[in-house]
C-alpha positions as CSV (number, residue, x, y, z in Angstrom):
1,X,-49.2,38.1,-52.7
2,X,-47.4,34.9,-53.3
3,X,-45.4,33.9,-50.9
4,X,-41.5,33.0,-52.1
5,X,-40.1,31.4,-49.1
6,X,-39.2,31.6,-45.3
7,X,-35.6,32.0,-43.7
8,X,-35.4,31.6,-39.6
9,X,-32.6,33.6,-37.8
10,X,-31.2,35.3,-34.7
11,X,-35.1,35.0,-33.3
12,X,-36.5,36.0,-36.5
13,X,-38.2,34.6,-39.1
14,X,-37.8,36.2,-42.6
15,X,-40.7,35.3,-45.0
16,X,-40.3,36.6,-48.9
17,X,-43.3,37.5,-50.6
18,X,-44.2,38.6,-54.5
19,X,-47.1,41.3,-54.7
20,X,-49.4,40.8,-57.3
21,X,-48.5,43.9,-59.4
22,X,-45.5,46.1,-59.5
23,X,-45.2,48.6,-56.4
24,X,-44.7,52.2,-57.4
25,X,-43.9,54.4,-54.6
26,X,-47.5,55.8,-54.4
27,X,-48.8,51.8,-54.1
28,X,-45.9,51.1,-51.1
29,X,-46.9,54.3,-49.2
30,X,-50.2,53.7,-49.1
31,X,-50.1,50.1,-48.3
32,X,-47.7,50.8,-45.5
33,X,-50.5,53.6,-44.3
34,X,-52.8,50.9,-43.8
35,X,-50.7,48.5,-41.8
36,X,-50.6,51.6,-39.7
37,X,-53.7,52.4,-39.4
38,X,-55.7,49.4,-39.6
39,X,-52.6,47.3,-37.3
40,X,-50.1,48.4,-35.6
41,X,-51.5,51.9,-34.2
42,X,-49.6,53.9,-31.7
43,X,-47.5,50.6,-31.3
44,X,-45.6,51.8,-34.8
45,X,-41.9,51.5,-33.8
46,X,-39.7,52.4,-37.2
47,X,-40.4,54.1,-40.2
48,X,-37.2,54.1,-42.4
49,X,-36.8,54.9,-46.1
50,X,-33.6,54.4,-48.8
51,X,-31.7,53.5,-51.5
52,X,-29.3,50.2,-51.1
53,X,-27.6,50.2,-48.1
54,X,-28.5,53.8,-47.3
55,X,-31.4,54.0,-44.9
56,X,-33.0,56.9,-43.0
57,X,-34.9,56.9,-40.1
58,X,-37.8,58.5,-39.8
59,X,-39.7,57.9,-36.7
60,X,-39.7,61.6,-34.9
61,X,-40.8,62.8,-38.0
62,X,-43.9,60.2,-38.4
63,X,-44.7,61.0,-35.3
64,X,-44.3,64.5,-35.4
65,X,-47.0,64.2,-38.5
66,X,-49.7,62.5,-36.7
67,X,-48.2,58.9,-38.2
68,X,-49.9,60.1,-42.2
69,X,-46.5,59.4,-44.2
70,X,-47.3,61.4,-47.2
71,X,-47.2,64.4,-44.4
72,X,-43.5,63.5,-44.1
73,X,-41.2,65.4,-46.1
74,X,-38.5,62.3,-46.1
75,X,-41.0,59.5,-46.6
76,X,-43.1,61.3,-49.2
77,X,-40.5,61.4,-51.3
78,X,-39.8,58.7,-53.5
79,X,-37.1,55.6,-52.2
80,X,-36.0,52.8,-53.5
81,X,-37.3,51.0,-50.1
82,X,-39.7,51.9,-47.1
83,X,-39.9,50.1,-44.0
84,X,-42.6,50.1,-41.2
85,X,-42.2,47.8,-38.0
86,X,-44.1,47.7,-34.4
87,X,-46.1,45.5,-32.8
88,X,-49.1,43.6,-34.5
89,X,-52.2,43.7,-32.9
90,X,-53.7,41.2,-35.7
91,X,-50.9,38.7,-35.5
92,X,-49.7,39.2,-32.1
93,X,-45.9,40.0,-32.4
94,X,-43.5,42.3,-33.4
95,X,-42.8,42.3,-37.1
96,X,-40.7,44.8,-39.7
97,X,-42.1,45.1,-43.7
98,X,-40.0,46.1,-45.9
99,X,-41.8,47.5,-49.6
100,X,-38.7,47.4,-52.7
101,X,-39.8,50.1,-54.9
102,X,-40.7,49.4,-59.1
103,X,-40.4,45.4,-58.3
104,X,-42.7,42.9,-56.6
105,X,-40.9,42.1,-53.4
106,X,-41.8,42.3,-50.1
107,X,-40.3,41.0,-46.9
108,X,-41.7,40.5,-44.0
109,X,-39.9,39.9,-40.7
110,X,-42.0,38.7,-37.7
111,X,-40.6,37.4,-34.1
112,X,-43.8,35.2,-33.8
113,X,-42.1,31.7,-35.5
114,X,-44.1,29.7,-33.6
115,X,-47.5,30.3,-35.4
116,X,-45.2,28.6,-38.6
117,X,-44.9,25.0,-37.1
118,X,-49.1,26.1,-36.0
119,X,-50.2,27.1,-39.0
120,X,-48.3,25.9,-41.9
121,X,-45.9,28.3,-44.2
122,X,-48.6,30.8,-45.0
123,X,-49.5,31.4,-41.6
124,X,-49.0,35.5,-42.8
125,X,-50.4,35.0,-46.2
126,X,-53.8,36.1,-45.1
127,X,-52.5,39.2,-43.5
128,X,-50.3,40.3,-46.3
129,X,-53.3,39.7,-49.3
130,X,-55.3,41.9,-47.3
131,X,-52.8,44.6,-47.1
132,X,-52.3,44.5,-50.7
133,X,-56.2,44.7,-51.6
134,X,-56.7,47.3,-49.0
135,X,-54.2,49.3,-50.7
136,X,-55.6,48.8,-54.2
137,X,-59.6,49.6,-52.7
138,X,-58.0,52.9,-51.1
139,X,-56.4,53.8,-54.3
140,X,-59.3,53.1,-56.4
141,X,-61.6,55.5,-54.0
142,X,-59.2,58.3,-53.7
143,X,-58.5,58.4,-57.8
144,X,-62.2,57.3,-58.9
145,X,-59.9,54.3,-60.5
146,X,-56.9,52.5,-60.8
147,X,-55.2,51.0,-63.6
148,X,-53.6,47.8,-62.9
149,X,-51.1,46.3,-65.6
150,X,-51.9,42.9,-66.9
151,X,-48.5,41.2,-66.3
152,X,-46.8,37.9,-68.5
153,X,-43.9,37.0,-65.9
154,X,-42.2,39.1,-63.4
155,X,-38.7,40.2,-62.8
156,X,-37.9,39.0,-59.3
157,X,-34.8,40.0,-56.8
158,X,-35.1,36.9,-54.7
159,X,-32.1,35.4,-56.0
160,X,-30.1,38.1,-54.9
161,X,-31.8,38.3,-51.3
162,X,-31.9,35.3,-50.5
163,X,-30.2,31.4,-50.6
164,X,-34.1,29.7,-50.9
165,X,-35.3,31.3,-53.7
């Protein structure tokens, strides 16, 4: 993922990021499985799905499912967004992603700004690049393969989401 640009407020800092390839709904669910499962555990705190400025929750029933989001009637189904938040064990604060569906953005929110001024701009880069090739290696072993497109330029919302990009 490339990261777009940061935005600190009310305690949070908002960091943009572009994914390498388009996220389908199949790519955002799975990636959000493995911040799950490979992160933030039983400390998951929201799971919350949409279209614009209509959101769902869904916590009880991710919970009630053993925390596997494709057992979720309401998250299975496609959405124009998903959302998964709750303590990182990895990076050692609270944070919220948030997948858009059929673009390249991601947003990640995170209360740790400190590790910013520590560690430069990127200080989540790492985190987020191995999200996005742990999705694409769990895809590739459930399907026996995985077509990714070869892209020219993509289409970006930034602009509408924010003043820094």
């Amino acid at each position: 993922m490339v990261l777009l640009g940061k935005e600190e407020k009310n305690g949070w800092m908002t960091v943009g990021y572009q994914s390498t390839w388009p996220l389908s709904y199949e790519v955002m669910l799975c990636a959000a499985q493995e911040i799950i499962d490979k992160d933030l555990k039983e400390r998951l705190d929201r799971v919350a799905v949409g279209f614009a400025n209509d959101c769902t929750e869904c916590i009880d029933e991710v919970r009630k499912h053993n925390r596997i989001l494709t057992d979720c009637p309401t998250v299975s189904k496609e959405n124009g967004f998903l959302i998964v938040s709750g303590y990182s064990e990895i990076m050692e604060s609270n944070l919220q992603i948030k997948f858009y569906n059929q673009t390249m953005s991601v947003i990640l929110q995170t209360t740790n700004i400190k590790v910013f001024s520590e560690s430069g701009d990127n200080a989540f880069s790492n985190y987020m690049n191995s999200i996005e090739i742990n999705t694409y290696i769990k895809l590739a072993n459930e399907n026996g393969h995985i077509e990714i497109p070869i892209i020219k330029k993509p289409k970006s919302i930034w602009k509408k989401l924010f003043s820094w990009s």
